[in-house]
C-alpha positions as CSV (number, residue, x, y, z in Angstrom):
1,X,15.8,29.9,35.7
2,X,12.8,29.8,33.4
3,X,12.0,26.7,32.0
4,X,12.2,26.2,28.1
5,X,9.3,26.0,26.3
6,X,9.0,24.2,23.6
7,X,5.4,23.3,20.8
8,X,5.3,20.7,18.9
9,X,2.7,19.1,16.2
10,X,3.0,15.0,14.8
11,X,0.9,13.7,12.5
12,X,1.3,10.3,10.3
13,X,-0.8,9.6,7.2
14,X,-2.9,7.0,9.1
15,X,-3.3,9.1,11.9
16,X,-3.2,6.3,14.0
17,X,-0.2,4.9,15.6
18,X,2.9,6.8,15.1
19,X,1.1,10.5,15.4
20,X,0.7,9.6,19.1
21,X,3.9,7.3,19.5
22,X,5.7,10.4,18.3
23,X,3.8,13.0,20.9
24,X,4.5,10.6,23.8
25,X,8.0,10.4,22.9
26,X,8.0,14.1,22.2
27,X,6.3,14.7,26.2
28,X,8.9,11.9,27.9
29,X,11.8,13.2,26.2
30,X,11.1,16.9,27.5
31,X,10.2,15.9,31.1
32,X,13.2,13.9,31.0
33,X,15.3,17.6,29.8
34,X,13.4,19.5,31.8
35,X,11.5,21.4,29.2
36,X,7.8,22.6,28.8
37,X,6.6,20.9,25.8
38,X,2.9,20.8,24.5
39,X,2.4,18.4,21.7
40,X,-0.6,18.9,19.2
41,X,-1.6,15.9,17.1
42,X,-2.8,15.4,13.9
43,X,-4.5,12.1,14.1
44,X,-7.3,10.7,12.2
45,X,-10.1,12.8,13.9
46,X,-8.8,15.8,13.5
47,X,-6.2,18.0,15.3
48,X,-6.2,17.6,19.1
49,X,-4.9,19.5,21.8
50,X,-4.3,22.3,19.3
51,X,-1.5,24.8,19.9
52,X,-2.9,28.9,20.9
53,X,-1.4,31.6,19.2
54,X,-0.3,32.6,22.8
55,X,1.4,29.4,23.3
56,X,3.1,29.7,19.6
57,X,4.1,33.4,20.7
58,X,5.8,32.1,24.1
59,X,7.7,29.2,23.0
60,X,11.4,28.9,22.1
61,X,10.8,26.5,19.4
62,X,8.8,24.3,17.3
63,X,9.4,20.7,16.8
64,X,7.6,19.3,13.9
65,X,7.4,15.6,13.3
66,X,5.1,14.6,10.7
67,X,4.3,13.2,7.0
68,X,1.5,15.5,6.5
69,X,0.5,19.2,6.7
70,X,0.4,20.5,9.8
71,X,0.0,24.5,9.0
72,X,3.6,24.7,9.2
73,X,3.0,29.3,8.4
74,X,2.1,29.5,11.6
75,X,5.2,28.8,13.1
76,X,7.0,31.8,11.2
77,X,10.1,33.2,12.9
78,X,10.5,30.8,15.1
79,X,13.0,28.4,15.7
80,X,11.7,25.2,13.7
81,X,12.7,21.4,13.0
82,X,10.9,19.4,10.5
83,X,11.4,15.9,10.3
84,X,9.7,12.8,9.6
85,X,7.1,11.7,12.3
86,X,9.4,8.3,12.6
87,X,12.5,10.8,14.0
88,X,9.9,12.2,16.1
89,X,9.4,8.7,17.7
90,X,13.2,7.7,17.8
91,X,15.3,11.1,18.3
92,X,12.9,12.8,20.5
93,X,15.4,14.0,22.7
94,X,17.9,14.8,20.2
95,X,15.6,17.3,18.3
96,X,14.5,18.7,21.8
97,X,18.3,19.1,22.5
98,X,19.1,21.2,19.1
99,X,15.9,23.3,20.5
100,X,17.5,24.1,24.1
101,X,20.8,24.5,21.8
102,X,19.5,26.8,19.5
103,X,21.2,24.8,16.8
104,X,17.8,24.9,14.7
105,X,17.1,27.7,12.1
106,X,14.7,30.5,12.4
107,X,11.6,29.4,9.8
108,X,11.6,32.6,6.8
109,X,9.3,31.4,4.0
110,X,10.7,32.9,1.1
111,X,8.1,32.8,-1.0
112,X,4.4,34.3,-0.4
113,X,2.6,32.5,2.9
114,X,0.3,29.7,1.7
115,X,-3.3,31.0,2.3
116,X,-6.4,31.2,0.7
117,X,-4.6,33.2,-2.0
118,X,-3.1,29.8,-2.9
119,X,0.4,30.5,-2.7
120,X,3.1,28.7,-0.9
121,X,5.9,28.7,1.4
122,X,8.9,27.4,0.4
123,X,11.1,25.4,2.9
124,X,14.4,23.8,3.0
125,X,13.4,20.6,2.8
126,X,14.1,17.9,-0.2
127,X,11.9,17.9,-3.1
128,X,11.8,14.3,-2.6
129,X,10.2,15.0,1.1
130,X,7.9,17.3,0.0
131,X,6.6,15.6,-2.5
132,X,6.5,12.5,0.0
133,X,4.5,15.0,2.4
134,X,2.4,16.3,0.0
135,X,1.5,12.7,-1.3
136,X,0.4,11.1,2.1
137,X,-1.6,14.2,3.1
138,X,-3.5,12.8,0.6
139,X,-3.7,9.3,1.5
140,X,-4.6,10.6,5.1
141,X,-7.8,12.1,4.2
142,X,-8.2,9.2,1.3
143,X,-8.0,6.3,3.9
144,X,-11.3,6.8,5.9
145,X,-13.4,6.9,2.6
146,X,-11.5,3.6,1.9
147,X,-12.3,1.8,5.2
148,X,-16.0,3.1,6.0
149,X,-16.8,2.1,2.3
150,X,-14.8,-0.9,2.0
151,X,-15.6,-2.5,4.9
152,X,-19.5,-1.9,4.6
153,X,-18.4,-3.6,0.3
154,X,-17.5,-6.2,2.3
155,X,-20.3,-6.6,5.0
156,X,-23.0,-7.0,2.2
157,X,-20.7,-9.7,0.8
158,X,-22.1,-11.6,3.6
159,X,-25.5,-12.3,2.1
160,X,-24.2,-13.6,-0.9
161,X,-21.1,-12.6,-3.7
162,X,-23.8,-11.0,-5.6
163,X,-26.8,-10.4,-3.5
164,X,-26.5,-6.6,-4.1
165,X,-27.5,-7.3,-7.7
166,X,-31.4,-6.7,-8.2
167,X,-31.0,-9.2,-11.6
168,X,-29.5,-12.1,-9.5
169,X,-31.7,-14.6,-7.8
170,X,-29.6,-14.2,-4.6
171,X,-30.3,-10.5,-4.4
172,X,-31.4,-9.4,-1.3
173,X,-32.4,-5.0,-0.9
174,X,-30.2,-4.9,2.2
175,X,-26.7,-6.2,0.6
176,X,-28.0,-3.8,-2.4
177,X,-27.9,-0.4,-0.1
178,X,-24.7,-1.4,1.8
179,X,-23.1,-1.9,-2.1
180,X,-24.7,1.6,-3.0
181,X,-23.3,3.3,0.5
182,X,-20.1,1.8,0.1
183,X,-19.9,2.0,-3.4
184,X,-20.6,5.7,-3.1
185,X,-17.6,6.3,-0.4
186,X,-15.2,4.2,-2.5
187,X,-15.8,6.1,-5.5
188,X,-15.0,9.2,-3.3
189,X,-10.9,7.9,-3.1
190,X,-9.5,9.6,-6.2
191,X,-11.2,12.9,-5.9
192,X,-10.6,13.0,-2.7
193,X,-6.8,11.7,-2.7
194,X,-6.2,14.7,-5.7
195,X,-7.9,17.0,-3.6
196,X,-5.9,16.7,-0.1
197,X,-2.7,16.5,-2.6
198,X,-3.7,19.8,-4.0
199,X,-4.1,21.3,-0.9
200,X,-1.3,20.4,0.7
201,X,0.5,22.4,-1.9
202,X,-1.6,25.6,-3.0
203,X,-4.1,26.1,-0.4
204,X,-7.6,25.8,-0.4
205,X,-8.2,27.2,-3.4
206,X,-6.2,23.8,-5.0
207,X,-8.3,22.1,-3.0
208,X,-11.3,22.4,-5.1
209,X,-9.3,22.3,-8.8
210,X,-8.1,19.4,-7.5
211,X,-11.1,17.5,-6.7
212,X,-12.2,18.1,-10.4
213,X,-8.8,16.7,-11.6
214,X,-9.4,13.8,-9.4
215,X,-12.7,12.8,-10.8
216,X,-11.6,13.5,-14.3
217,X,-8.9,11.1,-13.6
218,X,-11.5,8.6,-11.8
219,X,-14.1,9.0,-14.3
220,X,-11.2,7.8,-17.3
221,X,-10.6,4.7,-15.1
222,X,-7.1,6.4,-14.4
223,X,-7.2,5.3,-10.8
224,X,-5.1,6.1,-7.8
225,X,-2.1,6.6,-10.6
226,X,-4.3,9.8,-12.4
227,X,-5.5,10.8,-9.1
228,X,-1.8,11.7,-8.0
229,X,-1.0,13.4,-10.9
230,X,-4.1,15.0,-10.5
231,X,-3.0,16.5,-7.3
232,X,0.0,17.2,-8.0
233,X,-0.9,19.2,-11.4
234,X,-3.8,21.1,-9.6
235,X,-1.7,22.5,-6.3
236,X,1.3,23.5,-8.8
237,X,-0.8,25.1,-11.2
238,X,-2.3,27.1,-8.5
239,X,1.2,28.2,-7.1
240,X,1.6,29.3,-10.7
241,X,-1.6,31.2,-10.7
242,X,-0.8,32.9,-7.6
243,X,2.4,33.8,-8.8
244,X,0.6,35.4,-11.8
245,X,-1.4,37.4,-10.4
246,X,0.4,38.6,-7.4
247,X,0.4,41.9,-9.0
248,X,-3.6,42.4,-8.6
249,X,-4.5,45.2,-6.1
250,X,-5.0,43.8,-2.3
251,X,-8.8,45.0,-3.0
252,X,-9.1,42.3,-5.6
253,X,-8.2,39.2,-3.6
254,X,-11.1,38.2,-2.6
255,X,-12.0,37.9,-6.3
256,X,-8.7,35.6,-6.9
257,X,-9.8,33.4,-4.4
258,X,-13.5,32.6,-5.5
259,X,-13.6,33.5,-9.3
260,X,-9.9,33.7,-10.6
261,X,-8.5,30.5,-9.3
262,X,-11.2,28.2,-10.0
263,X,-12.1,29.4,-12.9
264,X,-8.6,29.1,-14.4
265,X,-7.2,26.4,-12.3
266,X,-10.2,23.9,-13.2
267,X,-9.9,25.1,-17.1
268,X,-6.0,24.4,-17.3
269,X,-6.0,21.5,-15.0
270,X,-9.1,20.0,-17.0
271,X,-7.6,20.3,-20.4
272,X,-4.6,19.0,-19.2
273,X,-6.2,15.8,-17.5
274,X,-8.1,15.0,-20.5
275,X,-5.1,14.8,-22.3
276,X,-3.2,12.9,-19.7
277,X,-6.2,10.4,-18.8
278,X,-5.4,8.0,-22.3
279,X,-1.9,7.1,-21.1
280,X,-2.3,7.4,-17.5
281,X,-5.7,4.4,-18.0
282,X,-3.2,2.6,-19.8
283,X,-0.1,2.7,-17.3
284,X,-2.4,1.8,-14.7
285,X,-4.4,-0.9,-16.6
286,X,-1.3,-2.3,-17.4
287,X,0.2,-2.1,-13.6
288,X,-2.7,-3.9,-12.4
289,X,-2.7,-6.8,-14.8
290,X,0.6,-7.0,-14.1
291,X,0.3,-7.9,-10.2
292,X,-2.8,-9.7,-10.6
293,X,-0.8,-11.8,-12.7
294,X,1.9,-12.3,-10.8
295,X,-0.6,-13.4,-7.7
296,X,-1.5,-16.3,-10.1
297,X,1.9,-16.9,-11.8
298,X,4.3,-16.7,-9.1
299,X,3.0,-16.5,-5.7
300,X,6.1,-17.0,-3.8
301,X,7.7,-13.8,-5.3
302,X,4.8,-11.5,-5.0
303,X,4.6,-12.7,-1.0
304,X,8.0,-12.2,-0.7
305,X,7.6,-8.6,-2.0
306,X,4.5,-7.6,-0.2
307,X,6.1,-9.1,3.1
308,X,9.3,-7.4,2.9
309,X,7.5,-3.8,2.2
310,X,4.9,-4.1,4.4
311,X,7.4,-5.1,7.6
312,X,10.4,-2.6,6.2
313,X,9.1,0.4,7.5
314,X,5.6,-0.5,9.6
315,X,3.3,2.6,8.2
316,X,5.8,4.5,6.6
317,X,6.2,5.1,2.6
318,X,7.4,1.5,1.6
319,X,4.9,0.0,3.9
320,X,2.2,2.6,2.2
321,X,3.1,1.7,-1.4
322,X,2.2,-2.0,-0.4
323,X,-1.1,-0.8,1.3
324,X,-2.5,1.8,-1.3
325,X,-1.6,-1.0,-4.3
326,X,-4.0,-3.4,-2.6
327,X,-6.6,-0.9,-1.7
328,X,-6.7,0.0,-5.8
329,X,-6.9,-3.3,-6.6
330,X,-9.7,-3.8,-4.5
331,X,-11.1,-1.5,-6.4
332,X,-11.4,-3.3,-9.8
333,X,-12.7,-6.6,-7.6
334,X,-9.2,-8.2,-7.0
335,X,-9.8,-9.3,-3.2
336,X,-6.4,-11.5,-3.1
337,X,-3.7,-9.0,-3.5
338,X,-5.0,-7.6,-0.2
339,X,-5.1,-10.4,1.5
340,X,-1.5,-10.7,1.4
341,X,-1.0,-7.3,2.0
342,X,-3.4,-7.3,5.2
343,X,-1.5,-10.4,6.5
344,X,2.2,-9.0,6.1
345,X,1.0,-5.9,8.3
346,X,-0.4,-8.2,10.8
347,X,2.3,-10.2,11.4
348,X,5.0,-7.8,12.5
349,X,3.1,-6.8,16.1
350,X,2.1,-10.5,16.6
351,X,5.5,-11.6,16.0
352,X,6.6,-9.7,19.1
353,X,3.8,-11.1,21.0
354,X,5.0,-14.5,20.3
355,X,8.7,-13.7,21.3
356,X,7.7,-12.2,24.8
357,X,5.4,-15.1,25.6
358,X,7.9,-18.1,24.0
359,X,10.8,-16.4,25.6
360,X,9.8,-14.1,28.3
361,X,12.9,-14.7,30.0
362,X,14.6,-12.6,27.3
363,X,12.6,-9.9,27.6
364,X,12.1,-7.1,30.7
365,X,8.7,-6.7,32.0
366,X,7.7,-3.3,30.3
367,X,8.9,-5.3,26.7
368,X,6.3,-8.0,28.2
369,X,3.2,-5.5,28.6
370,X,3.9,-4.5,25.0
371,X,4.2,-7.8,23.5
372,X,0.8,-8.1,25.1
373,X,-0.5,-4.8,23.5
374,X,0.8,-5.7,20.4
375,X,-1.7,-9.0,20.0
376,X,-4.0,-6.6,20.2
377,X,-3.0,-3.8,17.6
378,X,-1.8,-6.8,15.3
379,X,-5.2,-8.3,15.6
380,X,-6.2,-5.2,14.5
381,X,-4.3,-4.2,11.5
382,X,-1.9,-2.0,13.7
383,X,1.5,-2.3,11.9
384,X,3.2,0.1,14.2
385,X,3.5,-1.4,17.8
386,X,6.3,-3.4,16.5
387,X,8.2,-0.3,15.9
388,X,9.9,0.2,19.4
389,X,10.9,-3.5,19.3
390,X,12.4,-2.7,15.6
391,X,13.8,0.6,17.3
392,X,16.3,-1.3,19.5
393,X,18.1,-3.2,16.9
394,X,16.6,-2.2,13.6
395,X,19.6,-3.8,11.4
396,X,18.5,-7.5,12.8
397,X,14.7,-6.9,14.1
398,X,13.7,-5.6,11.0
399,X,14.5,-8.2,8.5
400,X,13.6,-10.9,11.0
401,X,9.9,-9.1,10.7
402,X,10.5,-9.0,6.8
403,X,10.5,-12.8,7.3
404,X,7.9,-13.6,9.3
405,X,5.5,-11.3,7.0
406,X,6.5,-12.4,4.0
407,X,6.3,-16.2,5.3
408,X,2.3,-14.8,6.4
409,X,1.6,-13.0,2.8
410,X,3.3,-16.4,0.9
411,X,1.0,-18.6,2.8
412,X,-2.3,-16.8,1.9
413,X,-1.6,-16.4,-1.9
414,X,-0.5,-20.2,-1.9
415,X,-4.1,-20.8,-0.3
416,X,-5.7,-18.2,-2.2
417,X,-7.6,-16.4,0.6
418,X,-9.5,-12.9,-0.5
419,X,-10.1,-10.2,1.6
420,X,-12.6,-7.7,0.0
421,X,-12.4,-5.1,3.1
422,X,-9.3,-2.8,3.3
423,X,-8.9,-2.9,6.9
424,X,-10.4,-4.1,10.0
425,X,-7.8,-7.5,10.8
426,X,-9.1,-10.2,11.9
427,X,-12.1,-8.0,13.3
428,X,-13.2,-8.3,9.4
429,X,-12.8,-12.3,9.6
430,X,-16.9,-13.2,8.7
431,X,-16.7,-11.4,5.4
432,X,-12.9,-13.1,4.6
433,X,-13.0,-16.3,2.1
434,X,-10.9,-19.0,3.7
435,X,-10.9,-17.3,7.0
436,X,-9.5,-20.5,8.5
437,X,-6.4,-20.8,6.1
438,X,-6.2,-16.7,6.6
439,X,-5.4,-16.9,10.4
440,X,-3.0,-19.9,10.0
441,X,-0.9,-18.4,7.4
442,X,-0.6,-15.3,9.5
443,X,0.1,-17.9,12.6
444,X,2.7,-19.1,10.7
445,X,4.2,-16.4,9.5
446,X,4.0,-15.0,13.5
447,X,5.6,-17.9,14.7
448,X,8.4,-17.9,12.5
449,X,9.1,-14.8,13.0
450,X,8.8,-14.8,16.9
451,X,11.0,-17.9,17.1
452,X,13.9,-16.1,15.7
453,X,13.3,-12.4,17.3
454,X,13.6,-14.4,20.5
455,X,16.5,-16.4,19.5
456,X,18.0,-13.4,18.3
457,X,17.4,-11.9,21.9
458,X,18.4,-14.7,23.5
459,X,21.9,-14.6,21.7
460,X,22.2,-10.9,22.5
461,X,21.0,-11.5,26.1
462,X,24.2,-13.6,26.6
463,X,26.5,-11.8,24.9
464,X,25.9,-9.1,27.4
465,X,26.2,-11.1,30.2
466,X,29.7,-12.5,28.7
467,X,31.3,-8.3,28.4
468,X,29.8,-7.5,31.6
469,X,31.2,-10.8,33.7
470,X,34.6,-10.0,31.4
C-alpha cells in the first residue's frame, strides 16, 4: 500500500520558536502514523524547505499550522486544515489523523484568488482568527526592524544617555550614527506593521497603500494603534477595489495592478487616515500615559499584569499584546515598561530549568536535557521552550509560570530597572540600567516559580505511584 502523503507549512509571528516546534511535531507525529509528510516553515528568514508544485500536486492533504500568511491559494482543491501554529505543536497527530481520515474539507475559495489583482479568498475561518492572522503577519515582518534598531538605540546608550546629541558635551559621532541607524529602522515599525497587515489581506497591491497609511499614521504620532488601523483600512479597501472593478476586460489588468489600485487605494486610504489620525494620537496618547503611570503609581498591579500575559500563552496573542505595548513605549523613551515585560518572558523557560536541576528526581531524563535548553532560550528572551512543560498539565503549569513571571516583572518595576533594547535577554545586559537588580528580580521570579512546578511534580509523581501500587 502507498504511503500517505501529506504537506504542511507553520509559521508563528516571531518566527522563531513555535514555527519549528510545530514542524517537528508535524515530522514525529507522521513517522509515528506512517505517513510522508514534508513540512515547510515560515520562520524569521524567510520560508525554508519550500513545498514544489509537484509535491502540492501529489499529496493527499495540507496541514496548515500558523498565525501568519502562508499563501494558503496554493493549496486549492485540496484537502486542508488550518489551525493555529500552537495545535500544530500539541495535536500534531490528531490533525494528521483527520488527513489519513479524510474528515478535512476540500479548500474552494469562494471569492476571487488573492493575487496581484488584490483580491481575496475567503475561508471558513472566524473573523476573529483572521483578523488575529492578518494582525501578526504584521508584527512578523515589524519585529526585525524593532530588534536590529532597538538594540543598536540601545548600544549607543553605552557612551553616554545622550552622547548621540551633537549639542551635549557628552556627544560622541559614534553613539550619534548608531542613534541615526537605529533611529531610522525604528521609525520603519508603523509603515511597515500597516504594510504586512495590508498584505496579508489584499495582496501586493495593499501592500504599498498600506505602507502610505502607515506613515500617515506614524507621521500624526498615531503609533502602533494608527498603524493597525492603517492596515486594516488599506487591505479592505483594496478587496473593495478589486471587487469594483472585476468587471474590467482581462487585457486591462495589468493596468489595475500598477495605476488603478494605487492610485485610488492611497487617495481613499489617505483621506481617510487624515481624518482618523486626530482621535487615533489621542487614544494612543492617552493609552500610553496611562501605563506609564501605572508603572509609577502602582507597580505591584502593572507586574502582576505584565507577568500573567506574558506567561499565559508564551508567544502567542496575549503574550504579543504584552510585548508590542512595551516595544511602543520604547518608542516615546519609556525604557521601564519593557523591562518588566522582557523579565516575565524570561522567566517561564528558566523556571523549568530550576525545577529539573532542584528536583531532578521528578523529572525523566529527556525533561532534564530540556530544562537544560531552556537556560539557554530563557537567557535569551525565548518564551517558548516552556511550552512542552505547560503542554503536559497546562491547567496547573501555566499559572505556576504566571507566578513566577509576574513575581520577575513586580520585582524590576519595584527597583525601577530600564531596558531601552526590545530584545536580546540578558545578552543586552551592558546597555540595561540596574543590570544587577535586573537579573535578581528575574532570579527570583525563576526560583519561585521552579520551587513550585517541582513541588507540583513531586506531588503528581506520587500520586501515580499511589494508583499504580493500588
Amino acid at each position: 500500500m502507498e504511503k500517505i502523503k501529506i504537506v504542511a507549512a507553520t509559521g508563528c509571528p516571531t518566527g522563531i520558536a513555535h514555527t519549528f516546534m510545530a514542524a517537528e511535531a508535524l515530522e514525529i507525529a507522521g513517522e509515528k502514523l506512517g505517513v510522508e509528510i514534508k513540512v515547510e516553515t515560515h520562520g524569521q528568514v524567510g520560508k525554508e524547505n519550500a513545498l514544489t508544485q509537484l509535491e502540492i500536486e501529489e499529496a493527499d492533504g495540507v496541514i496548515i499550522a500558523a498565525d501568519k500568511d502562508v499563501e494558503i491559494d496554493r493549496f486549492i482543491g485540496k484537502l486542508v486544515i488550518e489551525v493555529p501554529v500552537a495545535k500544530g505543536m500539541k495535536e500534531a497527530e490528531v490533525l494528521i489523523q483527520k488527513i489519513i481520515d479524510k474528515k478535512a474539507p476540500i479548500y474552494k475559495p469562494q471569492g476571487v484568488e488573492k493575487s496581484t489583482a488584490g483580491s481575496e479568498i475567503s475561508t471558513d475561518e472566524s473573523i476573529g482568527r483572521q483578523i488575529y492572522k492578518h494582525l501578526m503577519n504584521g508584527v512578523s515582518h515589524m519585529l526585525p526592524f524593532v530588534v536590529g534598531g532597538g538594540v543598536l538605540i540601545a548600544i549607543s546608550f553605552l557612551f553616554g544617555i545622550f552622547s548621540f546629541d551633537p549639542e551635549h558635551y557628552s556627544y560622541h559621532p559614534i553613539a550619534g550614527m548608531l542613534m541615526d541607524i537605529g533611529g531610522t529602522a525604528m521609525g520603519l515599525m508603523v509603515p511597515v506593521l500597516a504594510a504586512f497587515i495590508a498584505s496579508s489581506i489584499g495582496g501586493r497591491p495593499a501592500m504599498v497603500v498600506g505602507f502610505v497609511g502607515g506613515m500617515l499614521a506614524d507621521a500624526g504620532e498615531s503609533g502602533f494603534l494608527g498603524g493597525i488601523v492603517a492596515g486594516f483600512l488599506a487591505g479592505y479597501v483594496i478587496v473593495l477595489l478589486g471587487r469594483l472593478l472585476k468587471g474590467l476586460p482581462k487585457s486591462l489588468e495589468g493596468l489595475k495592478a500598477i495605476f488603478l489600485f494605487p492610485l485610488f487605494g492611497i487617495f481613499i486610504t489617505g483621506v481617510i487616515m487624515t481624518i482618523l489620525v486626530g482621535p487615533m494620537t489621542a487614544i494612543n496618547e492617552t493609552m500610553m500615559s496611562f501605563l506609564s503611570n501605572m508603572q509609577d503609581s502602582n507597580p505591584i498591579l502593572l507586574g502582576l499584569i505584565v507577568g500573567a500575559m506574558s506567561a499565559f500563552d508564551m508567544g502567542g496573542p496575549i503574550n504579543k499584546a504584552a510585548y508590542v505595548t512595551g516595544v511602543a513605549l520604547l518608542g516615546d523613551g519609556n525604557f521601564h515598561f519593557m523591562a518588566g515585560v522582557s523579565a516575565a518572558c524570561i522567566a517561564p523557560p528558566l523556571i523549568t530549568t530550576v525545577a529539573t536541576v532542584l528536583f531532578k528526581n521528578e523529572f525523566t531524563e529527556e525533561e532534564r536535557s530540556a530544562g537544560f535548553v531552556n537556560f539557554i532560550l530563557g537567557c535569551t528572551h525565548i518564551t517558548e521552550g516552556a511550552i512542552p512543560f505547560a503542554a503536559k498539565a497546562p491547567l496547573v503549569v501555566i499559572p505556576i509560570l504566571m507566578i513566577g513571571s509576574s513575581v520577575a516583572a513586580i520585582l524590576t518595576y519595584l527597583f525601577g530597572v530600564q531596558v531601552p533594547a526590545p530584545h536580546g535577554g540578558f545578552l543586552v545586559l551592558p546597555v540595561v540600567t540596574g543590570a544587577f537588580l535586573w537579573v535578581v528580580a528575574i532570579a527570583i521570579g525563576s526560583l519561585v516559580g521552579g520551587v513550585l512546578f517541582g513541588l507540583y511534580k513531586r506531588s503528581s509523581n506520587r500520586k501515580n505511584e499511589v494508583k499504580v501500587s493500588g
